[in-house]
Structures are given as structure tokens and as C-alpha cells.
N, CA, C and O atoms as a GROMACS GRO file, in nm:
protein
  596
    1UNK      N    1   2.607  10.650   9.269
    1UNK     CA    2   2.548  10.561   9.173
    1UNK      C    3   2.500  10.638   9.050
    1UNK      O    4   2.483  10.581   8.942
    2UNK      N    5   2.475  10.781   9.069
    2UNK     CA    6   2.382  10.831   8.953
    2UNK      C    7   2.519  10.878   8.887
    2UNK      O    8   2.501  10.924   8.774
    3UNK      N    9   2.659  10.876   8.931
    3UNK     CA   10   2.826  10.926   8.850
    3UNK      C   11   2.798  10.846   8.758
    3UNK      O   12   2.756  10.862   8.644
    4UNK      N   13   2.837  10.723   8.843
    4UNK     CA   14   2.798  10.599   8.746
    4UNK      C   15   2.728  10.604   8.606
    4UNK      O   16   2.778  10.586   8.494
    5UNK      N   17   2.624  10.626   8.634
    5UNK     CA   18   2.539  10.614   8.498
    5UNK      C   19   2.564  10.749   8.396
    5UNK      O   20   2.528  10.739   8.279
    6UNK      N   21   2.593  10.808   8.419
    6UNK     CA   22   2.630  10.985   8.403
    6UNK      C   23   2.757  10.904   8.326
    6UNK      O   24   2.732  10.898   8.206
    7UNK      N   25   2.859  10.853   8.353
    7UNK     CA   26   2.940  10.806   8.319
    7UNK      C   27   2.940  10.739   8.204
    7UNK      O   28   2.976  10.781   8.095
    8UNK      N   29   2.894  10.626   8.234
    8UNK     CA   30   2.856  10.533   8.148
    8UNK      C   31   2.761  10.554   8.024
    8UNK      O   32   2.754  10.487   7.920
    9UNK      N   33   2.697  10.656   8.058
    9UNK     CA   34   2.595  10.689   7.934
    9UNK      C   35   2.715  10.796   7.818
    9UNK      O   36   2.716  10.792   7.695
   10UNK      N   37   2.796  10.877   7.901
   10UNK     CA   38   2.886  10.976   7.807
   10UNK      C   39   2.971  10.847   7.698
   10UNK      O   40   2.964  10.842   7.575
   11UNK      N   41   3.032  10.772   7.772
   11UNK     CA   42   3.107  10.678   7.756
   11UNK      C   43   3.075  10.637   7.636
   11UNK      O   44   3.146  10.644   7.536
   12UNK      N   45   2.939  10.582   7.644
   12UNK     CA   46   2.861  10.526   7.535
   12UNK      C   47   2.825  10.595   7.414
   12UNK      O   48   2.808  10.541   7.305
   13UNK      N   49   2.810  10.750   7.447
   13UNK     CA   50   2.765  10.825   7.366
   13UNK      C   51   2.859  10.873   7.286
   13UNK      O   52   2.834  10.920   7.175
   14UNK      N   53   3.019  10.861   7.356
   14UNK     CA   54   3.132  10.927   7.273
   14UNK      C   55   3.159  10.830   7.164
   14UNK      O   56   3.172  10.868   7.048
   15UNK      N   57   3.171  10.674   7.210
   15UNK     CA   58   3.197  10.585   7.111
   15UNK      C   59   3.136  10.533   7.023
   15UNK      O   60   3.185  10.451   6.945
   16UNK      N   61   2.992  10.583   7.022
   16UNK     CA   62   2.926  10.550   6.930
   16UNK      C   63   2.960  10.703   6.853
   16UNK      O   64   2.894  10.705   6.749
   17UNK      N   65   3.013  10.785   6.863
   17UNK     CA   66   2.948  10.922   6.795
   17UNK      C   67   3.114  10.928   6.740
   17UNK      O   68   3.150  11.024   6.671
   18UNK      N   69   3.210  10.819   6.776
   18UNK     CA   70   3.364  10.827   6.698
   18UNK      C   71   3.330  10.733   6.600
   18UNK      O   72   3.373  10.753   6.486
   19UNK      N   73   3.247  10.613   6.627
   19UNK     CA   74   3.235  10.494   6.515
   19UNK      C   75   3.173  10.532   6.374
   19UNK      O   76   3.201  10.498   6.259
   20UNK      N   77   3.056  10.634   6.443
   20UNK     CA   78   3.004  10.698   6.306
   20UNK      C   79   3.080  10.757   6.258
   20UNK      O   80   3.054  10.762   6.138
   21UNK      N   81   3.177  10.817   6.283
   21UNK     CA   82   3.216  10.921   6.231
   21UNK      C   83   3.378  10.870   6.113
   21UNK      O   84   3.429  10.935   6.021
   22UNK      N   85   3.410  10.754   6.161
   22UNK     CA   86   3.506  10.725   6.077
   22UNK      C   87   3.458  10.671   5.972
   22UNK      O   88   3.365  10.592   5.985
   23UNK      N   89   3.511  10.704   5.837
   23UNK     CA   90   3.528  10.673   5.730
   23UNK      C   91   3.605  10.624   5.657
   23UNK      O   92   3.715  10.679   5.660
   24UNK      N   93   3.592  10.501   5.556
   24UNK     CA   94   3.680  10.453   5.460
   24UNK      C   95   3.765  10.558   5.387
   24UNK      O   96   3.704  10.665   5.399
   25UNK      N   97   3.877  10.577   5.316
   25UNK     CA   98   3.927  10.667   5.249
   25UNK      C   99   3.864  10.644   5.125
   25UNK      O  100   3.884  10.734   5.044
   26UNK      N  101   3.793  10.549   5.083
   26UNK     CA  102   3.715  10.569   4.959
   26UNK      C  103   3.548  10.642   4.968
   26UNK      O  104   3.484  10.715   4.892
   27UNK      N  105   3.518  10.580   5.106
   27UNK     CA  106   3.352  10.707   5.130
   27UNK      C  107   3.414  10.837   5.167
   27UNK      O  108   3.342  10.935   5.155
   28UNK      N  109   3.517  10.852   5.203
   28UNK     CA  110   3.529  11.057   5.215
   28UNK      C  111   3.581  11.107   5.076
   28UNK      O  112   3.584  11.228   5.052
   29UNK      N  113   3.633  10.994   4.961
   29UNK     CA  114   3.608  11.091   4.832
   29UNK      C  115   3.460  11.053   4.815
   29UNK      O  116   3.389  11.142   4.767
   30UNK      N  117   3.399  10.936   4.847
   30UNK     CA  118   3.252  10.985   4.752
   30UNK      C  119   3.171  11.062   4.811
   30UNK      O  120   3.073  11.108   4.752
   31UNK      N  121   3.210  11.099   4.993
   31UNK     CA  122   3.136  11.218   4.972
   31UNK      C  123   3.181  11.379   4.967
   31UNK      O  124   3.099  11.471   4.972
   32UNK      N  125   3.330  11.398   4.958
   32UNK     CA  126   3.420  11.499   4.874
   32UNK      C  127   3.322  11.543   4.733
   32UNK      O  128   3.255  11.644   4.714
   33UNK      N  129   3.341  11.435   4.658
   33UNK     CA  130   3.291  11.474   4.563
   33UNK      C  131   3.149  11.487   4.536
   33UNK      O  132   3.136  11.571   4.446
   34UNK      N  133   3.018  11.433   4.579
   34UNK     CA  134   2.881  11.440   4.608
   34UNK      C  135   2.931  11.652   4.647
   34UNK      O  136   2.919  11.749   4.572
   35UNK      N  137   2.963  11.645   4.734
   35UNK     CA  138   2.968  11.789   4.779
   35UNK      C  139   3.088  11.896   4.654
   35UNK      O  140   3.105  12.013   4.621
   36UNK      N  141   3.128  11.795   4.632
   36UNK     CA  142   3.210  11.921   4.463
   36UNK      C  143   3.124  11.916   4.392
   36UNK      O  144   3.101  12.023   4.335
   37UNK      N  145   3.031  11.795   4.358
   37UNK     CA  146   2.964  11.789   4.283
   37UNK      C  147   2.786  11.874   4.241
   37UNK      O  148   2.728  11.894   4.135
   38UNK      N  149   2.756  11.899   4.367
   38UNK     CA  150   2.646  11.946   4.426
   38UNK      C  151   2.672  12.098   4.488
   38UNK      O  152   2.695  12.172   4.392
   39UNK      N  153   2.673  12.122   4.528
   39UNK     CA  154   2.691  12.265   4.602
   39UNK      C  155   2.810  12.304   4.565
   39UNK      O  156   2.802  12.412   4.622
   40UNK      N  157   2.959  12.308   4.499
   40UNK     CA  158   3.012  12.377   4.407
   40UNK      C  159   2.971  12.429   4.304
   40UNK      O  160   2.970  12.547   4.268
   41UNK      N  161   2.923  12.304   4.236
   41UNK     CA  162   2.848  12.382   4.098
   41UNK      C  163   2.748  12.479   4.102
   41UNK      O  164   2.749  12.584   4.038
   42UNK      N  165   2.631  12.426   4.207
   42UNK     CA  166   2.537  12.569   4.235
   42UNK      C  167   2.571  12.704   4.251
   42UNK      O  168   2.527  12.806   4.197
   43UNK      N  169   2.690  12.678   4.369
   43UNK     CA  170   2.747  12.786   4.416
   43UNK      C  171   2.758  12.909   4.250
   43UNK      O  172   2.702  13.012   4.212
   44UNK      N  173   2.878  12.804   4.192
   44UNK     CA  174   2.928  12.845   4.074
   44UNK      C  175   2.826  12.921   3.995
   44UNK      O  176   2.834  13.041   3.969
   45UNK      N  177   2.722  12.832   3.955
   45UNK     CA  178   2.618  12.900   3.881
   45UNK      C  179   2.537  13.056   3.930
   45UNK      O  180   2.503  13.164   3.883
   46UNK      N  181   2.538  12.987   4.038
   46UNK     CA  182   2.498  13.119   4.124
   46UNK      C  183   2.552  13.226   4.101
   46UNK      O  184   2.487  13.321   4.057
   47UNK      N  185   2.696  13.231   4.128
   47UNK     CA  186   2.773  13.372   4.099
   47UNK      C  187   2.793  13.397   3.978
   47UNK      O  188   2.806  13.514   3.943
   48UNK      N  189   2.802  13.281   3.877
   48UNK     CA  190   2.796  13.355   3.783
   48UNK      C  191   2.636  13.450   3.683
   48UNK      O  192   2.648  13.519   3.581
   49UNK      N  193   2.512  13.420   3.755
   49UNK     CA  194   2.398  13.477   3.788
   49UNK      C  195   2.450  13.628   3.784
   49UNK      O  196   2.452  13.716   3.698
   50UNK      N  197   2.507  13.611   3.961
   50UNK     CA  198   2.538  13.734   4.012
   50UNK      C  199   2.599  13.862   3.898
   50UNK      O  200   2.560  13.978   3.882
   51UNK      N  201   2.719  13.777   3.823
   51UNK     CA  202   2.806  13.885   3.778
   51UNK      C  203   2.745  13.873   3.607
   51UNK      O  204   2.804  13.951   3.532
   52UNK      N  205   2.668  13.812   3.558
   52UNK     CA  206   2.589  13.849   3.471
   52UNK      C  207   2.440  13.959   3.496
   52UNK      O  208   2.363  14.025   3.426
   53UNK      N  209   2.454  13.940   3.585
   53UNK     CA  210   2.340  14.041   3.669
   53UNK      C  211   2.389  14.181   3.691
   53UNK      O  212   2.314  14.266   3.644
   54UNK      N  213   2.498  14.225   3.751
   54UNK     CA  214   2.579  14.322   3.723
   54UNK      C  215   2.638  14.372   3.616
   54UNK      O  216   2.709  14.470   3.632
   55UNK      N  217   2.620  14.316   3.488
   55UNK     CA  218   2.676  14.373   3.338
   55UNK      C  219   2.569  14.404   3.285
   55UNK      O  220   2.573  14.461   3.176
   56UNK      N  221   2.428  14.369   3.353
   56UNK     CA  222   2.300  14.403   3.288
   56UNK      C  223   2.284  14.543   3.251
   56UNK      O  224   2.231  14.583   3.147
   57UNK      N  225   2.319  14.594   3.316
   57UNK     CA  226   2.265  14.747   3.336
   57UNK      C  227   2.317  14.797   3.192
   57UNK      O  228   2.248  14.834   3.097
   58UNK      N  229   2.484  14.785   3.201
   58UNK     CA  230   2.580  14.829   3.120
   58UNK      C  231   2.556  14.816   2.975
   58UNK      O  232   2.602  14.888   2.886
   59UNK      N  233   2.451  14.678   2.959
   59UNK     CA  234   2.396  14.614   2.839
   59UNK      C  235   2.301  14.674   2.791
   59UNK      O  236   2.300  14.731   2.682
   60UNK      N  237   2.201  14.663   2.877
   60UNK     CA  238   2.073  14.735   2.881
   60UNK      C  239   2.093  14.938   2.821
   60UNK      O  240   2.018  14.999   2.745
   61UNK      N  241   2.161  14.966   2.859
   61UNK     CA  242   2.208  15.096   2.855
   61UNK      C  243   2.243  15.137   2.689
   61UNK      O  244   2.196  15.231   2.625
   62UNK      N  245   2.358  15.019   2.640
   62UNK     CA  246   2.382  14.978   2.530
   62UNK      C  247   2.230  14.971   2.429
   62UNK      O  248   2.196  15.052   2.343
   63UNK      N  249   2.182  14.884   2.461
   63UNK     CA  250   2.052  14.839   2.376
   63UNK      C  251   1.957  14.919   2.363
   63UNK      O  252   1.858  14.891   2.296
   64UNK      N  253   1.975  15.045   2.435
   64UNK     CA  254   1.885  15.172   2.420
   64UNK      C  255   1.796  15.174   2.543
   64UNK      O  256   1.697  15.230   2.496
   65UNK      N  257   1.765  15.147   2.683
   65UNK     CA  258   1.766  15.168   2.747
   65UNK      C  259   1.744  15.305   2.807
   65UNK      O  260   1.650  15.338   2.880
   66UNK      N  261   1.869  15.402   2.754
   66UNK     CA  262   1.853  15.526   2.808
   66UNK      C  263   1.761  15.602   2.762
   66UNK      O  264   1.693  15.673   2.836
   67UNK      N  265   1.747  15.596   2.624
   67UNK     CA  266   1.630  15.635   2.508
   67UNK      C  267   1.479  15.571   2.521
   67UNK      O  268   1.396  15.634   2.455
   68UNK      N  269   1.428  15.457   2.594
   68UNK     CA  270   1.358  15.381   2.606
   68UNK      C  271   1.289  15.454   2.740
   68UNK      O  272   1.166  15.449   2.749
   69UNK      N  273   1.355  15.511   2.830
   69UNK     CA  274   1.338  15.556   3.005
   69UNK      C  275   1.326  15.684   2.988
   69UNK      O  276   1.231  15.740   3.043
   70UNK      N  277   1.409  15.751   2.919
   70UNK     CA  278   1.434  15.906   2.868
   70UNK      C  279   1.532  15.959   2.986
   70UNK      O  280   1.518  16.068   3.042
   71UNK      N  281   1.626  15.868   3.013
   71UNK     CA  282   1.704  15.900   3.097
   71UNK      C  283   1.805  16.046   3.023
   71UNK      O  284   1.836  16.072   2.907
   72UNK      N  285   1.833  16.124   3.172
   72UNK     CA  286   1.896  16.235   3.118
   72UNK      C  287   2.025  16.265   3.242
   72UNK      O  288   2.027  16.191   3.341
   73UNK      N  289   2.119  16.367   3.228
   73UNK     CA  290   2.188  16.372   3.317
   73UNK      C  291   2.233  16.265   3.382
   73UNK      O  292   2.254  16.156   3.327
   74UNK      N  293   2.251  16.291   3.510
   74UNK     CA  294   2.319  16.179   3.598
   74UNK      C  295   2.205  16.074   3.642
   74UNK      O  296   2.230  15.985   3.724
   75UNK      N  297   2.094  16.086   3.591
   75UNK     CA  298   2.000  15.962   3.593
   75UNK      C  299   2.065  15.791   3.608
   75UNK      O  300   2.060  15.712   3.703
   76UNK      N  301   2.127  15.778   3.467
   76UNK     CA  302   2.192  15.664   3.470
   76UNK      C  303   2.316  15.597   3.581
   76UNK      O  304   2.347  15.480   3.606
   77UNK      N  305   2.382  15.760   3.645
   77UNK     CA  306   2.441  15.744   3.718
   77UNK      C  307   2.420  15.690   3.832
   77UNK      O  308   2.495  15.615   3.894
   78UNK      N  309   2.277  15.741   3.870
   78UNK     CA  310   2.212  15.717   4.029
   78UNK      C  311   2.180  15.556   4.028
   78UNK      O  312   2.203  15.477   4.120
   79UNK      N  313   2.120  15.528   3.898
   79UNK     CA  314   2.061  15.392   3.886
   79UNK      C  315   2.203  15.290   3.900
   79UNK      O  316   2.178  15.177   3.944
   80UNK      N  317   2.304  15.310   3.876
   80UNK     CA  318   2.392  15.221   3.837
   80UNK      C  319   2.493  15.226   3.994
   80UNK      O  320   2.556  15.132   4.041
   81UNK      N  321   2.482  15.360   4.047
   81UNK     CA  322   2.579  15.339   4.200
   81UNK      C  323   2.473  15.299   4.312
   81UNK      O  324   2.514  15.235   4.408
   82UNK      N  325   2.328  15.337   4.304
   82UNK     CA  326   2.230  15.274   4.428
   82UNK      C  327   2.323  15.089   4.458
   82UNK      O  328   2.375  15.036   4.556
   83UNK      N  329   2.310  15.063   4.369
   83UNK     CA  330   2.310  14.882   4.432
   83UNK      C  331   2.436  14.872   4.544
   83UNK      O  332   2.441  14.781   4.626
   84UNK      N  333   2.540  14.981   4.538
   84UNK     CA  334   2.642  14.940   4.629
   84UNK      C  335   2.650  14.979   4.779
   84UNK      O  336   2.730  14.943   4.865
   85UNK      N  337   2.534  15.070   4.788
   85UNK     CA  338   2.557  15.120   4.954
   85UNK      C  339   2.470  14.994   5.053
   85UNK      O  340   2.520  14.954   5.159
   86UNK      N  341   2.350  14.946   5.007
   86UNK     CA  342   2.316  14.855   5.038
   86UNK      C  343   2.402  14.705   5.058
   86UNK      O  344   2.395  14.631   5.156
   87UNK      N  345   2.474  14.686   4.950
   87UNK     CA  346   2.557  14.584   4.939
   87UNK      C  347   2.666  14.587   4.983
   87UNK      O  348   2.706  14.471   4.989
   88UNK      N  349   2.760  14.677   5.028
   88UNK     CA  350   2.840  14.718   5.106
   88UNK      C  351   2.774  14.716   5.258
   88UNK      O  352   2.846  14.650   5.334
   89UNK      N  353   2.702  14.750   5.299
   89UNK     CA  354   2.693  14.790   5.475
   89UNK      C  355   2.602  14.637   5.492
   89UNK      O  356   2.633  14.577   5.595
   90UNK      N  357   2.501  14.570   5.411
   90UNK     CA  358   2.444  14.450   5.470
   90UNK      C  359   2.481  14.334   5.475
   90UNK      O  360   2.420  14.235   5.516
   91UNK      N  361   2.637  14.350   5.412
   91UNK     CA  362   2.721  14.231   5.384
   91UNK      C  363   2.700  14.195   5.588
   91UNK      O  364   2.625  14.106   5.628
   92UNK      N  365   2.738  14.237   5.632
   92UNK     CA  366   2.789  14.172   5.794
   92UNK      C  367   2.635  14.124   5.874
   92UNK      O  368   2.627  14.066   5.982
   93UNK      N  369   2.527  14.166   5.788
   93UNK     CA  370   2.411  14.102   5.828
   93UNK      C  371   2.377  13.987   5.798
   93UNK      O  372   2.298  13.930   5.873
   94UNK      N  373   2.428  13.920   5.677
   94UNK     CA  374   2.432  13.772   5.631
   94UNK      C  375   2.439  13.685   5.678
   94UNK      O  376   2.361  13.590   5.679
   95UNK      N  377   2.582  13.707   5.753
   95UNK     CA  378   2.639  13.594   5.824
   95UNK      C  379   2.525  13.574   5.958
   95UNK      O  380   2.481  13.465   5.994
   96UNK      N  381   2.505  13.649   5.991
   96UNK     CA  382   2.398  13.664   6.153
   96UNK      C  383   2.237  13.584   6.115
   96UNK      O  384   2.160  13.517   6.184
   97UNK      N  385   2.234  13.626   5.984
   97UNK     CA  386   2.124  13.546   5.914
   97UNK      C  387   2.114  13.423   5.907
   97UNK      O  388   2.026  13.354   5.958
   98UNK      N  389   2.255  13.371   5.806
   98UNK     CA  390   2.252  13.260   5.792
   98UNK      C  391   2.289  13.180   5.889
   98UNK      O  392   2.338  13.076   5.845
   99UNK      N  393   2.284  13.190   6.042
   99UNK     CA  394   2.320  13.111   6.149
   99UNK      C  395   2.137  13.107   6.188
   99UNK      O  396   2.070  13.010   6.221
  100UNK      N  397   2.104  13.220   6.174
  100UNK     CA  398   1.968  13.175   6.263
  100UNK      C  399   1.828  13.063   6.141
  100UNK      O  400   1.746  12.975   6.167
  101UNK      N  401   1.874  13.138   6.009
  101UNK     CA  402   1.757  13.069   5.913
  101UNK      C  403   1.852  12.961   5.871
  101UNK      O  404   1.794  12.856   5.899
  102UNK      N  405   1.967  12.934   5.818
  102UNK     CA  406   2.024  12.772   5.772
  102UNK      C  407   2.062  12.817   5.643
  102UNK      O  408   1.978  12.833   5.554
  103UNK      N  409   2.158  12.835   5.630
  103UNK     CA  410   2.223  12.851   5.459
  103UNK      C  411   2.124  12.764   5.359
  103UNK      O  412   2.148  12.779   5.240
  104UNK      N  413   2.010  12.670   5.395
  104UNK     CA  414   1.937  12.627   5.318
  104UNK      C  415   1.837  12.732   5.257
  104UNK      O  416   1.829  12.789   5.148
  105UNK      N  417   1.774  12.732   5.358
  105UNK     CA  418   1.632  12.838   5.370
  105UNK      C  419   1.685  12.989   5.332
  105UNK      O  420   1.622  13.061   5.254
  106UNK      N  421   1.815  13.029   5.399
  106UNK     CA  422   1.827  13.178   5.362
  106UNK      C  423   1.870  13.179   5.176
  106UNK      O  424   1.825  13.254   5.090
  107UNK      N  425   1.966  13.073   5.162
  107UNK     CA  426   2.002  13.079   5.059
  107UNK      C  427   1.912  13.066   4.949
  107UNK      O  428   1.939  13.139   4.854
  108UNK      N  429   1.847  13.018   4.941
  108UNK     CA  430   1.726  12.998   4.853
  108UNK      C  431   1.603  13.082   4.865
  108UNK      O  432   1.521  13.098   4.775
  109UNK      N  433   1.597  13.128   4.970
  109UNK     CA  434   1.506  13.286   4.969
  109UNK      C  435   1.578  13.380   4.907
  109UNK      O  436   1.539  13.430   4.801
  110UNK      N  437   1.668  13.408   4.953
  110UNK     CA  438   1.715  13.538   4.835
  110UNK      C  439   1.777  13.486   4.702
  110UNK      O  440   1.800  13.576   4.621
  111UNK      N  441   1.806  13.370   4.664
  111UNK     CA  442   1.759  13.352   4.493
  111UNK      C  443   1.652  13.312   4.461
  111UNK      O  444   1.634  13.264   4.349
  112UNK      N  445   1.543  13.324   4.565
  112UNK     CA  446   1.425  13.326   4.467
  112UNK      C  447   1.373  13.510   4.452
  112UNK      O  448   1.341  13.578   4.355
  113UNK      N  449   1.383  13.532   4.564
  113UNK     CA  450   1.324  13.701   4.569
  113UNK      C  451   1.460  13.746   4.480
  113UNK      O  452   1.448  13.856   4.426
  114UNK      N  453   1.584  13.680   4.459
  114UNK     CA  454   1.648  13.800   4.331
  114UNK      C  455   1.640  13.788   4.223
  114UNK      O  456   1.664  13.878   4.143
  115UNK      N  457   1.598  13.649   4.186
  115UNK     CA  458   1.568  13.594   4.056
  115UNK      C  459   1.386  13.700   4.008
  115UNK      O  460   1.345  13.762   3.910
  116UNK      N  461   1.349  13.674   4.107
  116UNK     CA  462   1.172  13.775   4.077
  116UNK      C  463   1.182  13.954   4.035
  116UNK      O  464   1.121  14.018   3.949
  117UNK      N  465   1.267  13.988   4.119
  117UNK     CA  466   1.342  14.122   4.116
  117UNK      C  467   1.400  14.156   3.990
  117UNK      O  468   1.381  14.263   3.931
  118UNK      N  469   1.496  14.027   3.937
  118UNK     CA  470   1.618  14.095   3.803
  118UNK      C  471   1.424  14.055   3.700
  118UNK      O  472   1.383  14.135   3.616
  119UNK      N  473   1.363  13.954   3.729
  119UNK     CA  474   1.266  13.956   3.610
  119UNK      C  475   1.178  14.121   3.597
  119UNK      O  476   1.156  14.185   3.494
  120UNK      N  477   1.149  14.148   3.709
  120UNK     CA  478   1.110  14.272   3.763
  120UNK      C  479   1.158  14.404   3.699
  120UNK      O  480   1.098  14.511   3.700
  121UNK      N  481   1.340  14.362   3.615
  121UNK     CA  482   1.367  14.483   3.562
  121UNK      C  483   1.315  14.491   3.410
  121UNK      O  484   1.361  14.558   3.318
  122UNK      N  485   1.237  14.428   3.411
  122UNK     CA  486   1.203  14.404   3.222
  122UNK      C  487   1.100  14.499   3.252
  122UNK      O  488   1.132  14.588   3.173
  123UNK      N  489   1.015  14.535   3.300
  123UNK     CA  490   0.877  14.590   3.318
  123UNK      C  491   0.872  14.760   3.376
  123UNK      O  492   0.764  14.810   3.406
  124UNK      N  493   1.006  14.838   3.386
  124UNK     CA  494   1.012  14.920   3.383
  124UNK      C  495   0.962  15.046   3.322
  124UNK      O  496   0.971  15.044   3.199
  125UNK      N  497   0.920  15.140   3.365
  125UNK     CA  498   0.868  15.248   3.283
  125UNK      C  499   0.953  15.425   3.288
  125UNK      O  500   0.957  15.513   3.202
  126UNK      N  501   1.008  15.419   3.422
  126UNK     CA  502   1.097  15.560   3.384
  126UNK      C  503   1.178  15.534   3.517
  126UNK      O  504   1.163  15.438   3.592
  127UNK      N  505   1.249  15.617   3.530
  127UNK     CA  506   1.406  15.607   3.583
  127UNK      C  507   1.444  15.548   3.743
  127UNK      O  508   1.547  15.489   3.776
  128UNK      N  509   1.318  15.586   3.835
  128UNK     CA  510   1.310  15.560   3.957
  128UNK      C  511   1.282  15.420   3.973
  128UNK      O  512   1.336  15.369   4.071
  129UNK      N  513   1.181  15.312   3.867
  129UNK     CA  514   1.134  15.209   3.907
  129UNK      C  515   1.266  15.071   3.910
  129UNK      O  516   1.256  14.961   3.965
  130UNK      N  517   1.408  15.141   3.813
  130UNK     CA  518   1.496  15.067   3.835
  130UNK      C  519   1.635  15.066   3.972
  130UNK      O  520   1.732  14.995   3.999
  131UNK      N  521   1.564  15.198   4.031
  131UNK     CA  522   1.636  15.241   4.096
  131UNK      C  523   1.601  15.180   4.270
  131UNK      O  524   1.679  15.156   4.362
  132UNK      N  525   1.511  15.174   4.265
  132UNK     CA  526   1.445  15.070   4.388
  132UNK      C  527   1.432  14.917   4.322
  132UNK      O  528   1.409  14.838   4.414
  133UNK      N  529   1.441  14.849   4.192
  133UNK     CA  530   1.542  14.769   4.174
  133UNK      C  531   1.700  14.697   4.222
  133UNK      O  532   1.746  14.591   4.265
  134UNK      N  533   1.737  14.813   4.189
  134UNK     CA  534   1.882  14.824   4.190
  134UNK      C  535   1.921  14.794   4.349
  134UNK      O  536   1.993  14.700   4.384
  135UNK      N  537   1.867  14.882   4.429
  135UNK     CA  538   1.872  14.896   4.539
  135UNK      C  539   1.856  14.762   4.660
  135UNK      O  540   1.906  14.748   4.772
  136UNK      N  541   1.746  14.659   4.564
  136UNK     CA  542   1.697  14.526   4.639
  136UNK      C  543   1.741  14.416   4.568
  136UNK      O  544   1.689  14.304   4.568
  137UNK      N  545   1.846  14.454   4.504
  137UNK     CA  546   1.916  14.360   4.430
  137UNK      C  547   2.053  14.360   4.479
  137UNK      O  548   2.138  14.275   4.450
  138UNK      N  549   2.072  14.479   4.569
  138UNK     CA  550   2.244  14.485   4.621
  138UNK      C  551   2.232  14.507   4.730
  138UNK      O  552   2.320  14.558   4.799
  139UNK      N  553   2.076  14.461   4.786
  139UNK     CA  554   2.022  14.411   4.950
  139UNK      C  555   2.053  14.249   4.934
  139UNK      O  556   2.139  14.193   5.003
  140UNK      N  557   1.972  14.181   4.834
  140UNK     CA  558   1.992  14.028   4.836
  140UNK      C  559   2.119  13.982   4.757
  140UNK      O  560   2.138  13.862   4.778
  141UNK      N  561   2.220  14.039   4.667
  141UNK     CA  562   2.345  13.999   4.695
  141UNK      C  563   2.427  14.022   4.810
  141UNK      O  564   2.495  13.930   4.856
  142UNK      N  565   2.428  14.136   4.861
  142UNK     CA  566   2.513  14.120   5.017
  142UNK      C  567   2.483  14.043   5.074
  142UNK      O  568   2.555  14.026   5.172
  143UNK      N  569   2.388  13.962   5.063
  143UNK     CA  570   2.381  13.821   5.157
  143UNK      C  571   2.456  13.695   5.094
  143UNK      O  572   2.503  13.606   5.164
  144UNK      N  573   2.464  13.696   4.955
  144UNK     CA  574   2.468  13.587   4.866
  144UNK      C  575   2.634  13.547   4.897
  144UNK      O  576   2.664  13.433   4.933
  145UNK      N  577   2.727  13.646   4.880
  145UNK     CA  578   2.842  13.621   4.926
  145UNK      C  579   2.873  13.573   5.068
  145UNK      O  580   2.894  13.452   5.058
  146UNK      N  581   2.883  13.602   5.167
  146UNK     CA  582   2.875  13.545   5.300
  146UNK      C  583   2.813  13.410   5.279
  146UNK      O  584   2.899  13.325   5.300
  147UNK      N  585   2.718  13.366   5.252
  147UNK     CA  586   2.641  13.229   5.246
  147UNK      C  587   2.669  13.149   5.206
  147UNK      O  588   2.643  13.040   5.256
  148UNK      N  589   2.758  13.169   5.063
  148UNK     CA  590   2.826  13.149   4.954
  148UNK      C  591   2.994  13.034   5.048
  148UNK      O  592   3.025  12.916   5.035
  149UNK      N  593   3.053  13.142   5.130
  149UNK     CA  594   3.189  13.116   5.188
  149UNK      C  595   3.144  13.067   5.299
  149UNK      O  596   3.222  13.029   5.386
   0.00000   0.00000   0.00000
């Protein structure tokens, strides 16, 4: 008797959970597009954040920068390769992230802590303070990609 109900309750639970689930071919474009519309474009904006964020340096450097820090030697060098060892090896930590916190919550923690960080590079005073910059900026993009896909 208890198959029975064991039965009957799956039964119930599958066909209600197929009824929801079908859609008109006109509600899966409106919500196709709600989702092109919404989280593509962020996405979009986002990276392009990212890769305006990465020409900073190059700019900054330009605009006197080096003269401004009193950067000398391979100074500029160190500041400009730090962001990739981080961002290279924590890429495979992302994904492990974003299963346990929710591509909501993770994703929006690290654009808010990278958005605070790139403001963070205006306030610099000599060569090291961009360099632990650099460094937590190509900690919270190695996440951004994975989260991203």
C-alpha cells in the first residue's frame, strides 16, 4: 500500500513538473530574449570593463604615470606582469565558487570588490601600491571569466 502512494505521488509530481515546463513557441522567445536582453548585455558590459581595465596601465604609463611614481628600471615591468600569475592559476577556482555561492552573489562580489580596487588605482603613491593592485585585480578577473561562460 505505501508502493502505491510512493507511486502515485512520483506520478503526480512528474506531470505536473512536464506541464510547467512546456512552453508556447512565442513565451520561449520572450523569455530567449528577457535573457539576451538582460544578462547578455551585462555580461557584455562587464567585459568590456574588463578589457578597458587592462589598457589602463598602458594609458596611465602614457599620461605620465612613470614620472608621477618615479618608476625606474623594470619597475613598470613588475607592475604590468603581477596581474597574470594570479589570473592564470585561480581561473579553475571560479568555477568551484560559483557552484557553492550562485553566479548571483559571486558575480556581483567580485564586481563590486573590482570596481573598489580599479578606483583604488587613482590614489597611488610609489611603485609597490599598484602592484598589490594589480595583483587583486587578476585574483577577481580569474573568476569573472568562468562565471561569465
Amino acid at each position: 500500500m505505501a508502493d502505491d502512494a510512493v507511486k502515485s505521488v512520483s506520478v503526480g509530481a512528474e506531470s505536473a513538473s512536464t506541464e510547467d515546463l512546456e512552453l508556447t513557441p512565442q513565451e520561449q522567445r520572450r523569455v530567449i530574449r528577457r535573457v539576451d536582453m538582460r544578462l547578455i548585455m551585462m555580461l557584455g558590459l562587464l567585459h568590456t570593463v574588463s578589457l578597458i581595465d587592462r589598457g589602463n596601465l598602458s594609458t596611465a604609463a602614457v599620461a605620465g604615470m612613470l614620472k608621477d611614481l618615479h618608476l625606474h628600471g623594470n619597475q613598470y615591468n613588475v607592475i604590468a606582469v603581477v596581474f597574470f600569475p594570479p589570473y592564470i592559476c585561480l581561473q579553475m577556482l571560479g568555477p568551484v565558487l560559483i557552484r557553492k555561492l550562485g553566479p548571483k552573489v559571486f558575480l556581483s562580489s567580485i564586481c563590486f570588490v573590482w570596481g573598489v580596487t580599479m578606483m583604488c588605482g587613482g590614489f597611488v603613491h610609489n611603485w609597490t601600491q599598484p602592484v598589490g593592485i594589480r595583483i587583486i585585480i587578476g585574483t577577481l578577473e580569474a573568476g569573472f571569466f568562468p562565471a561569465a561562460v
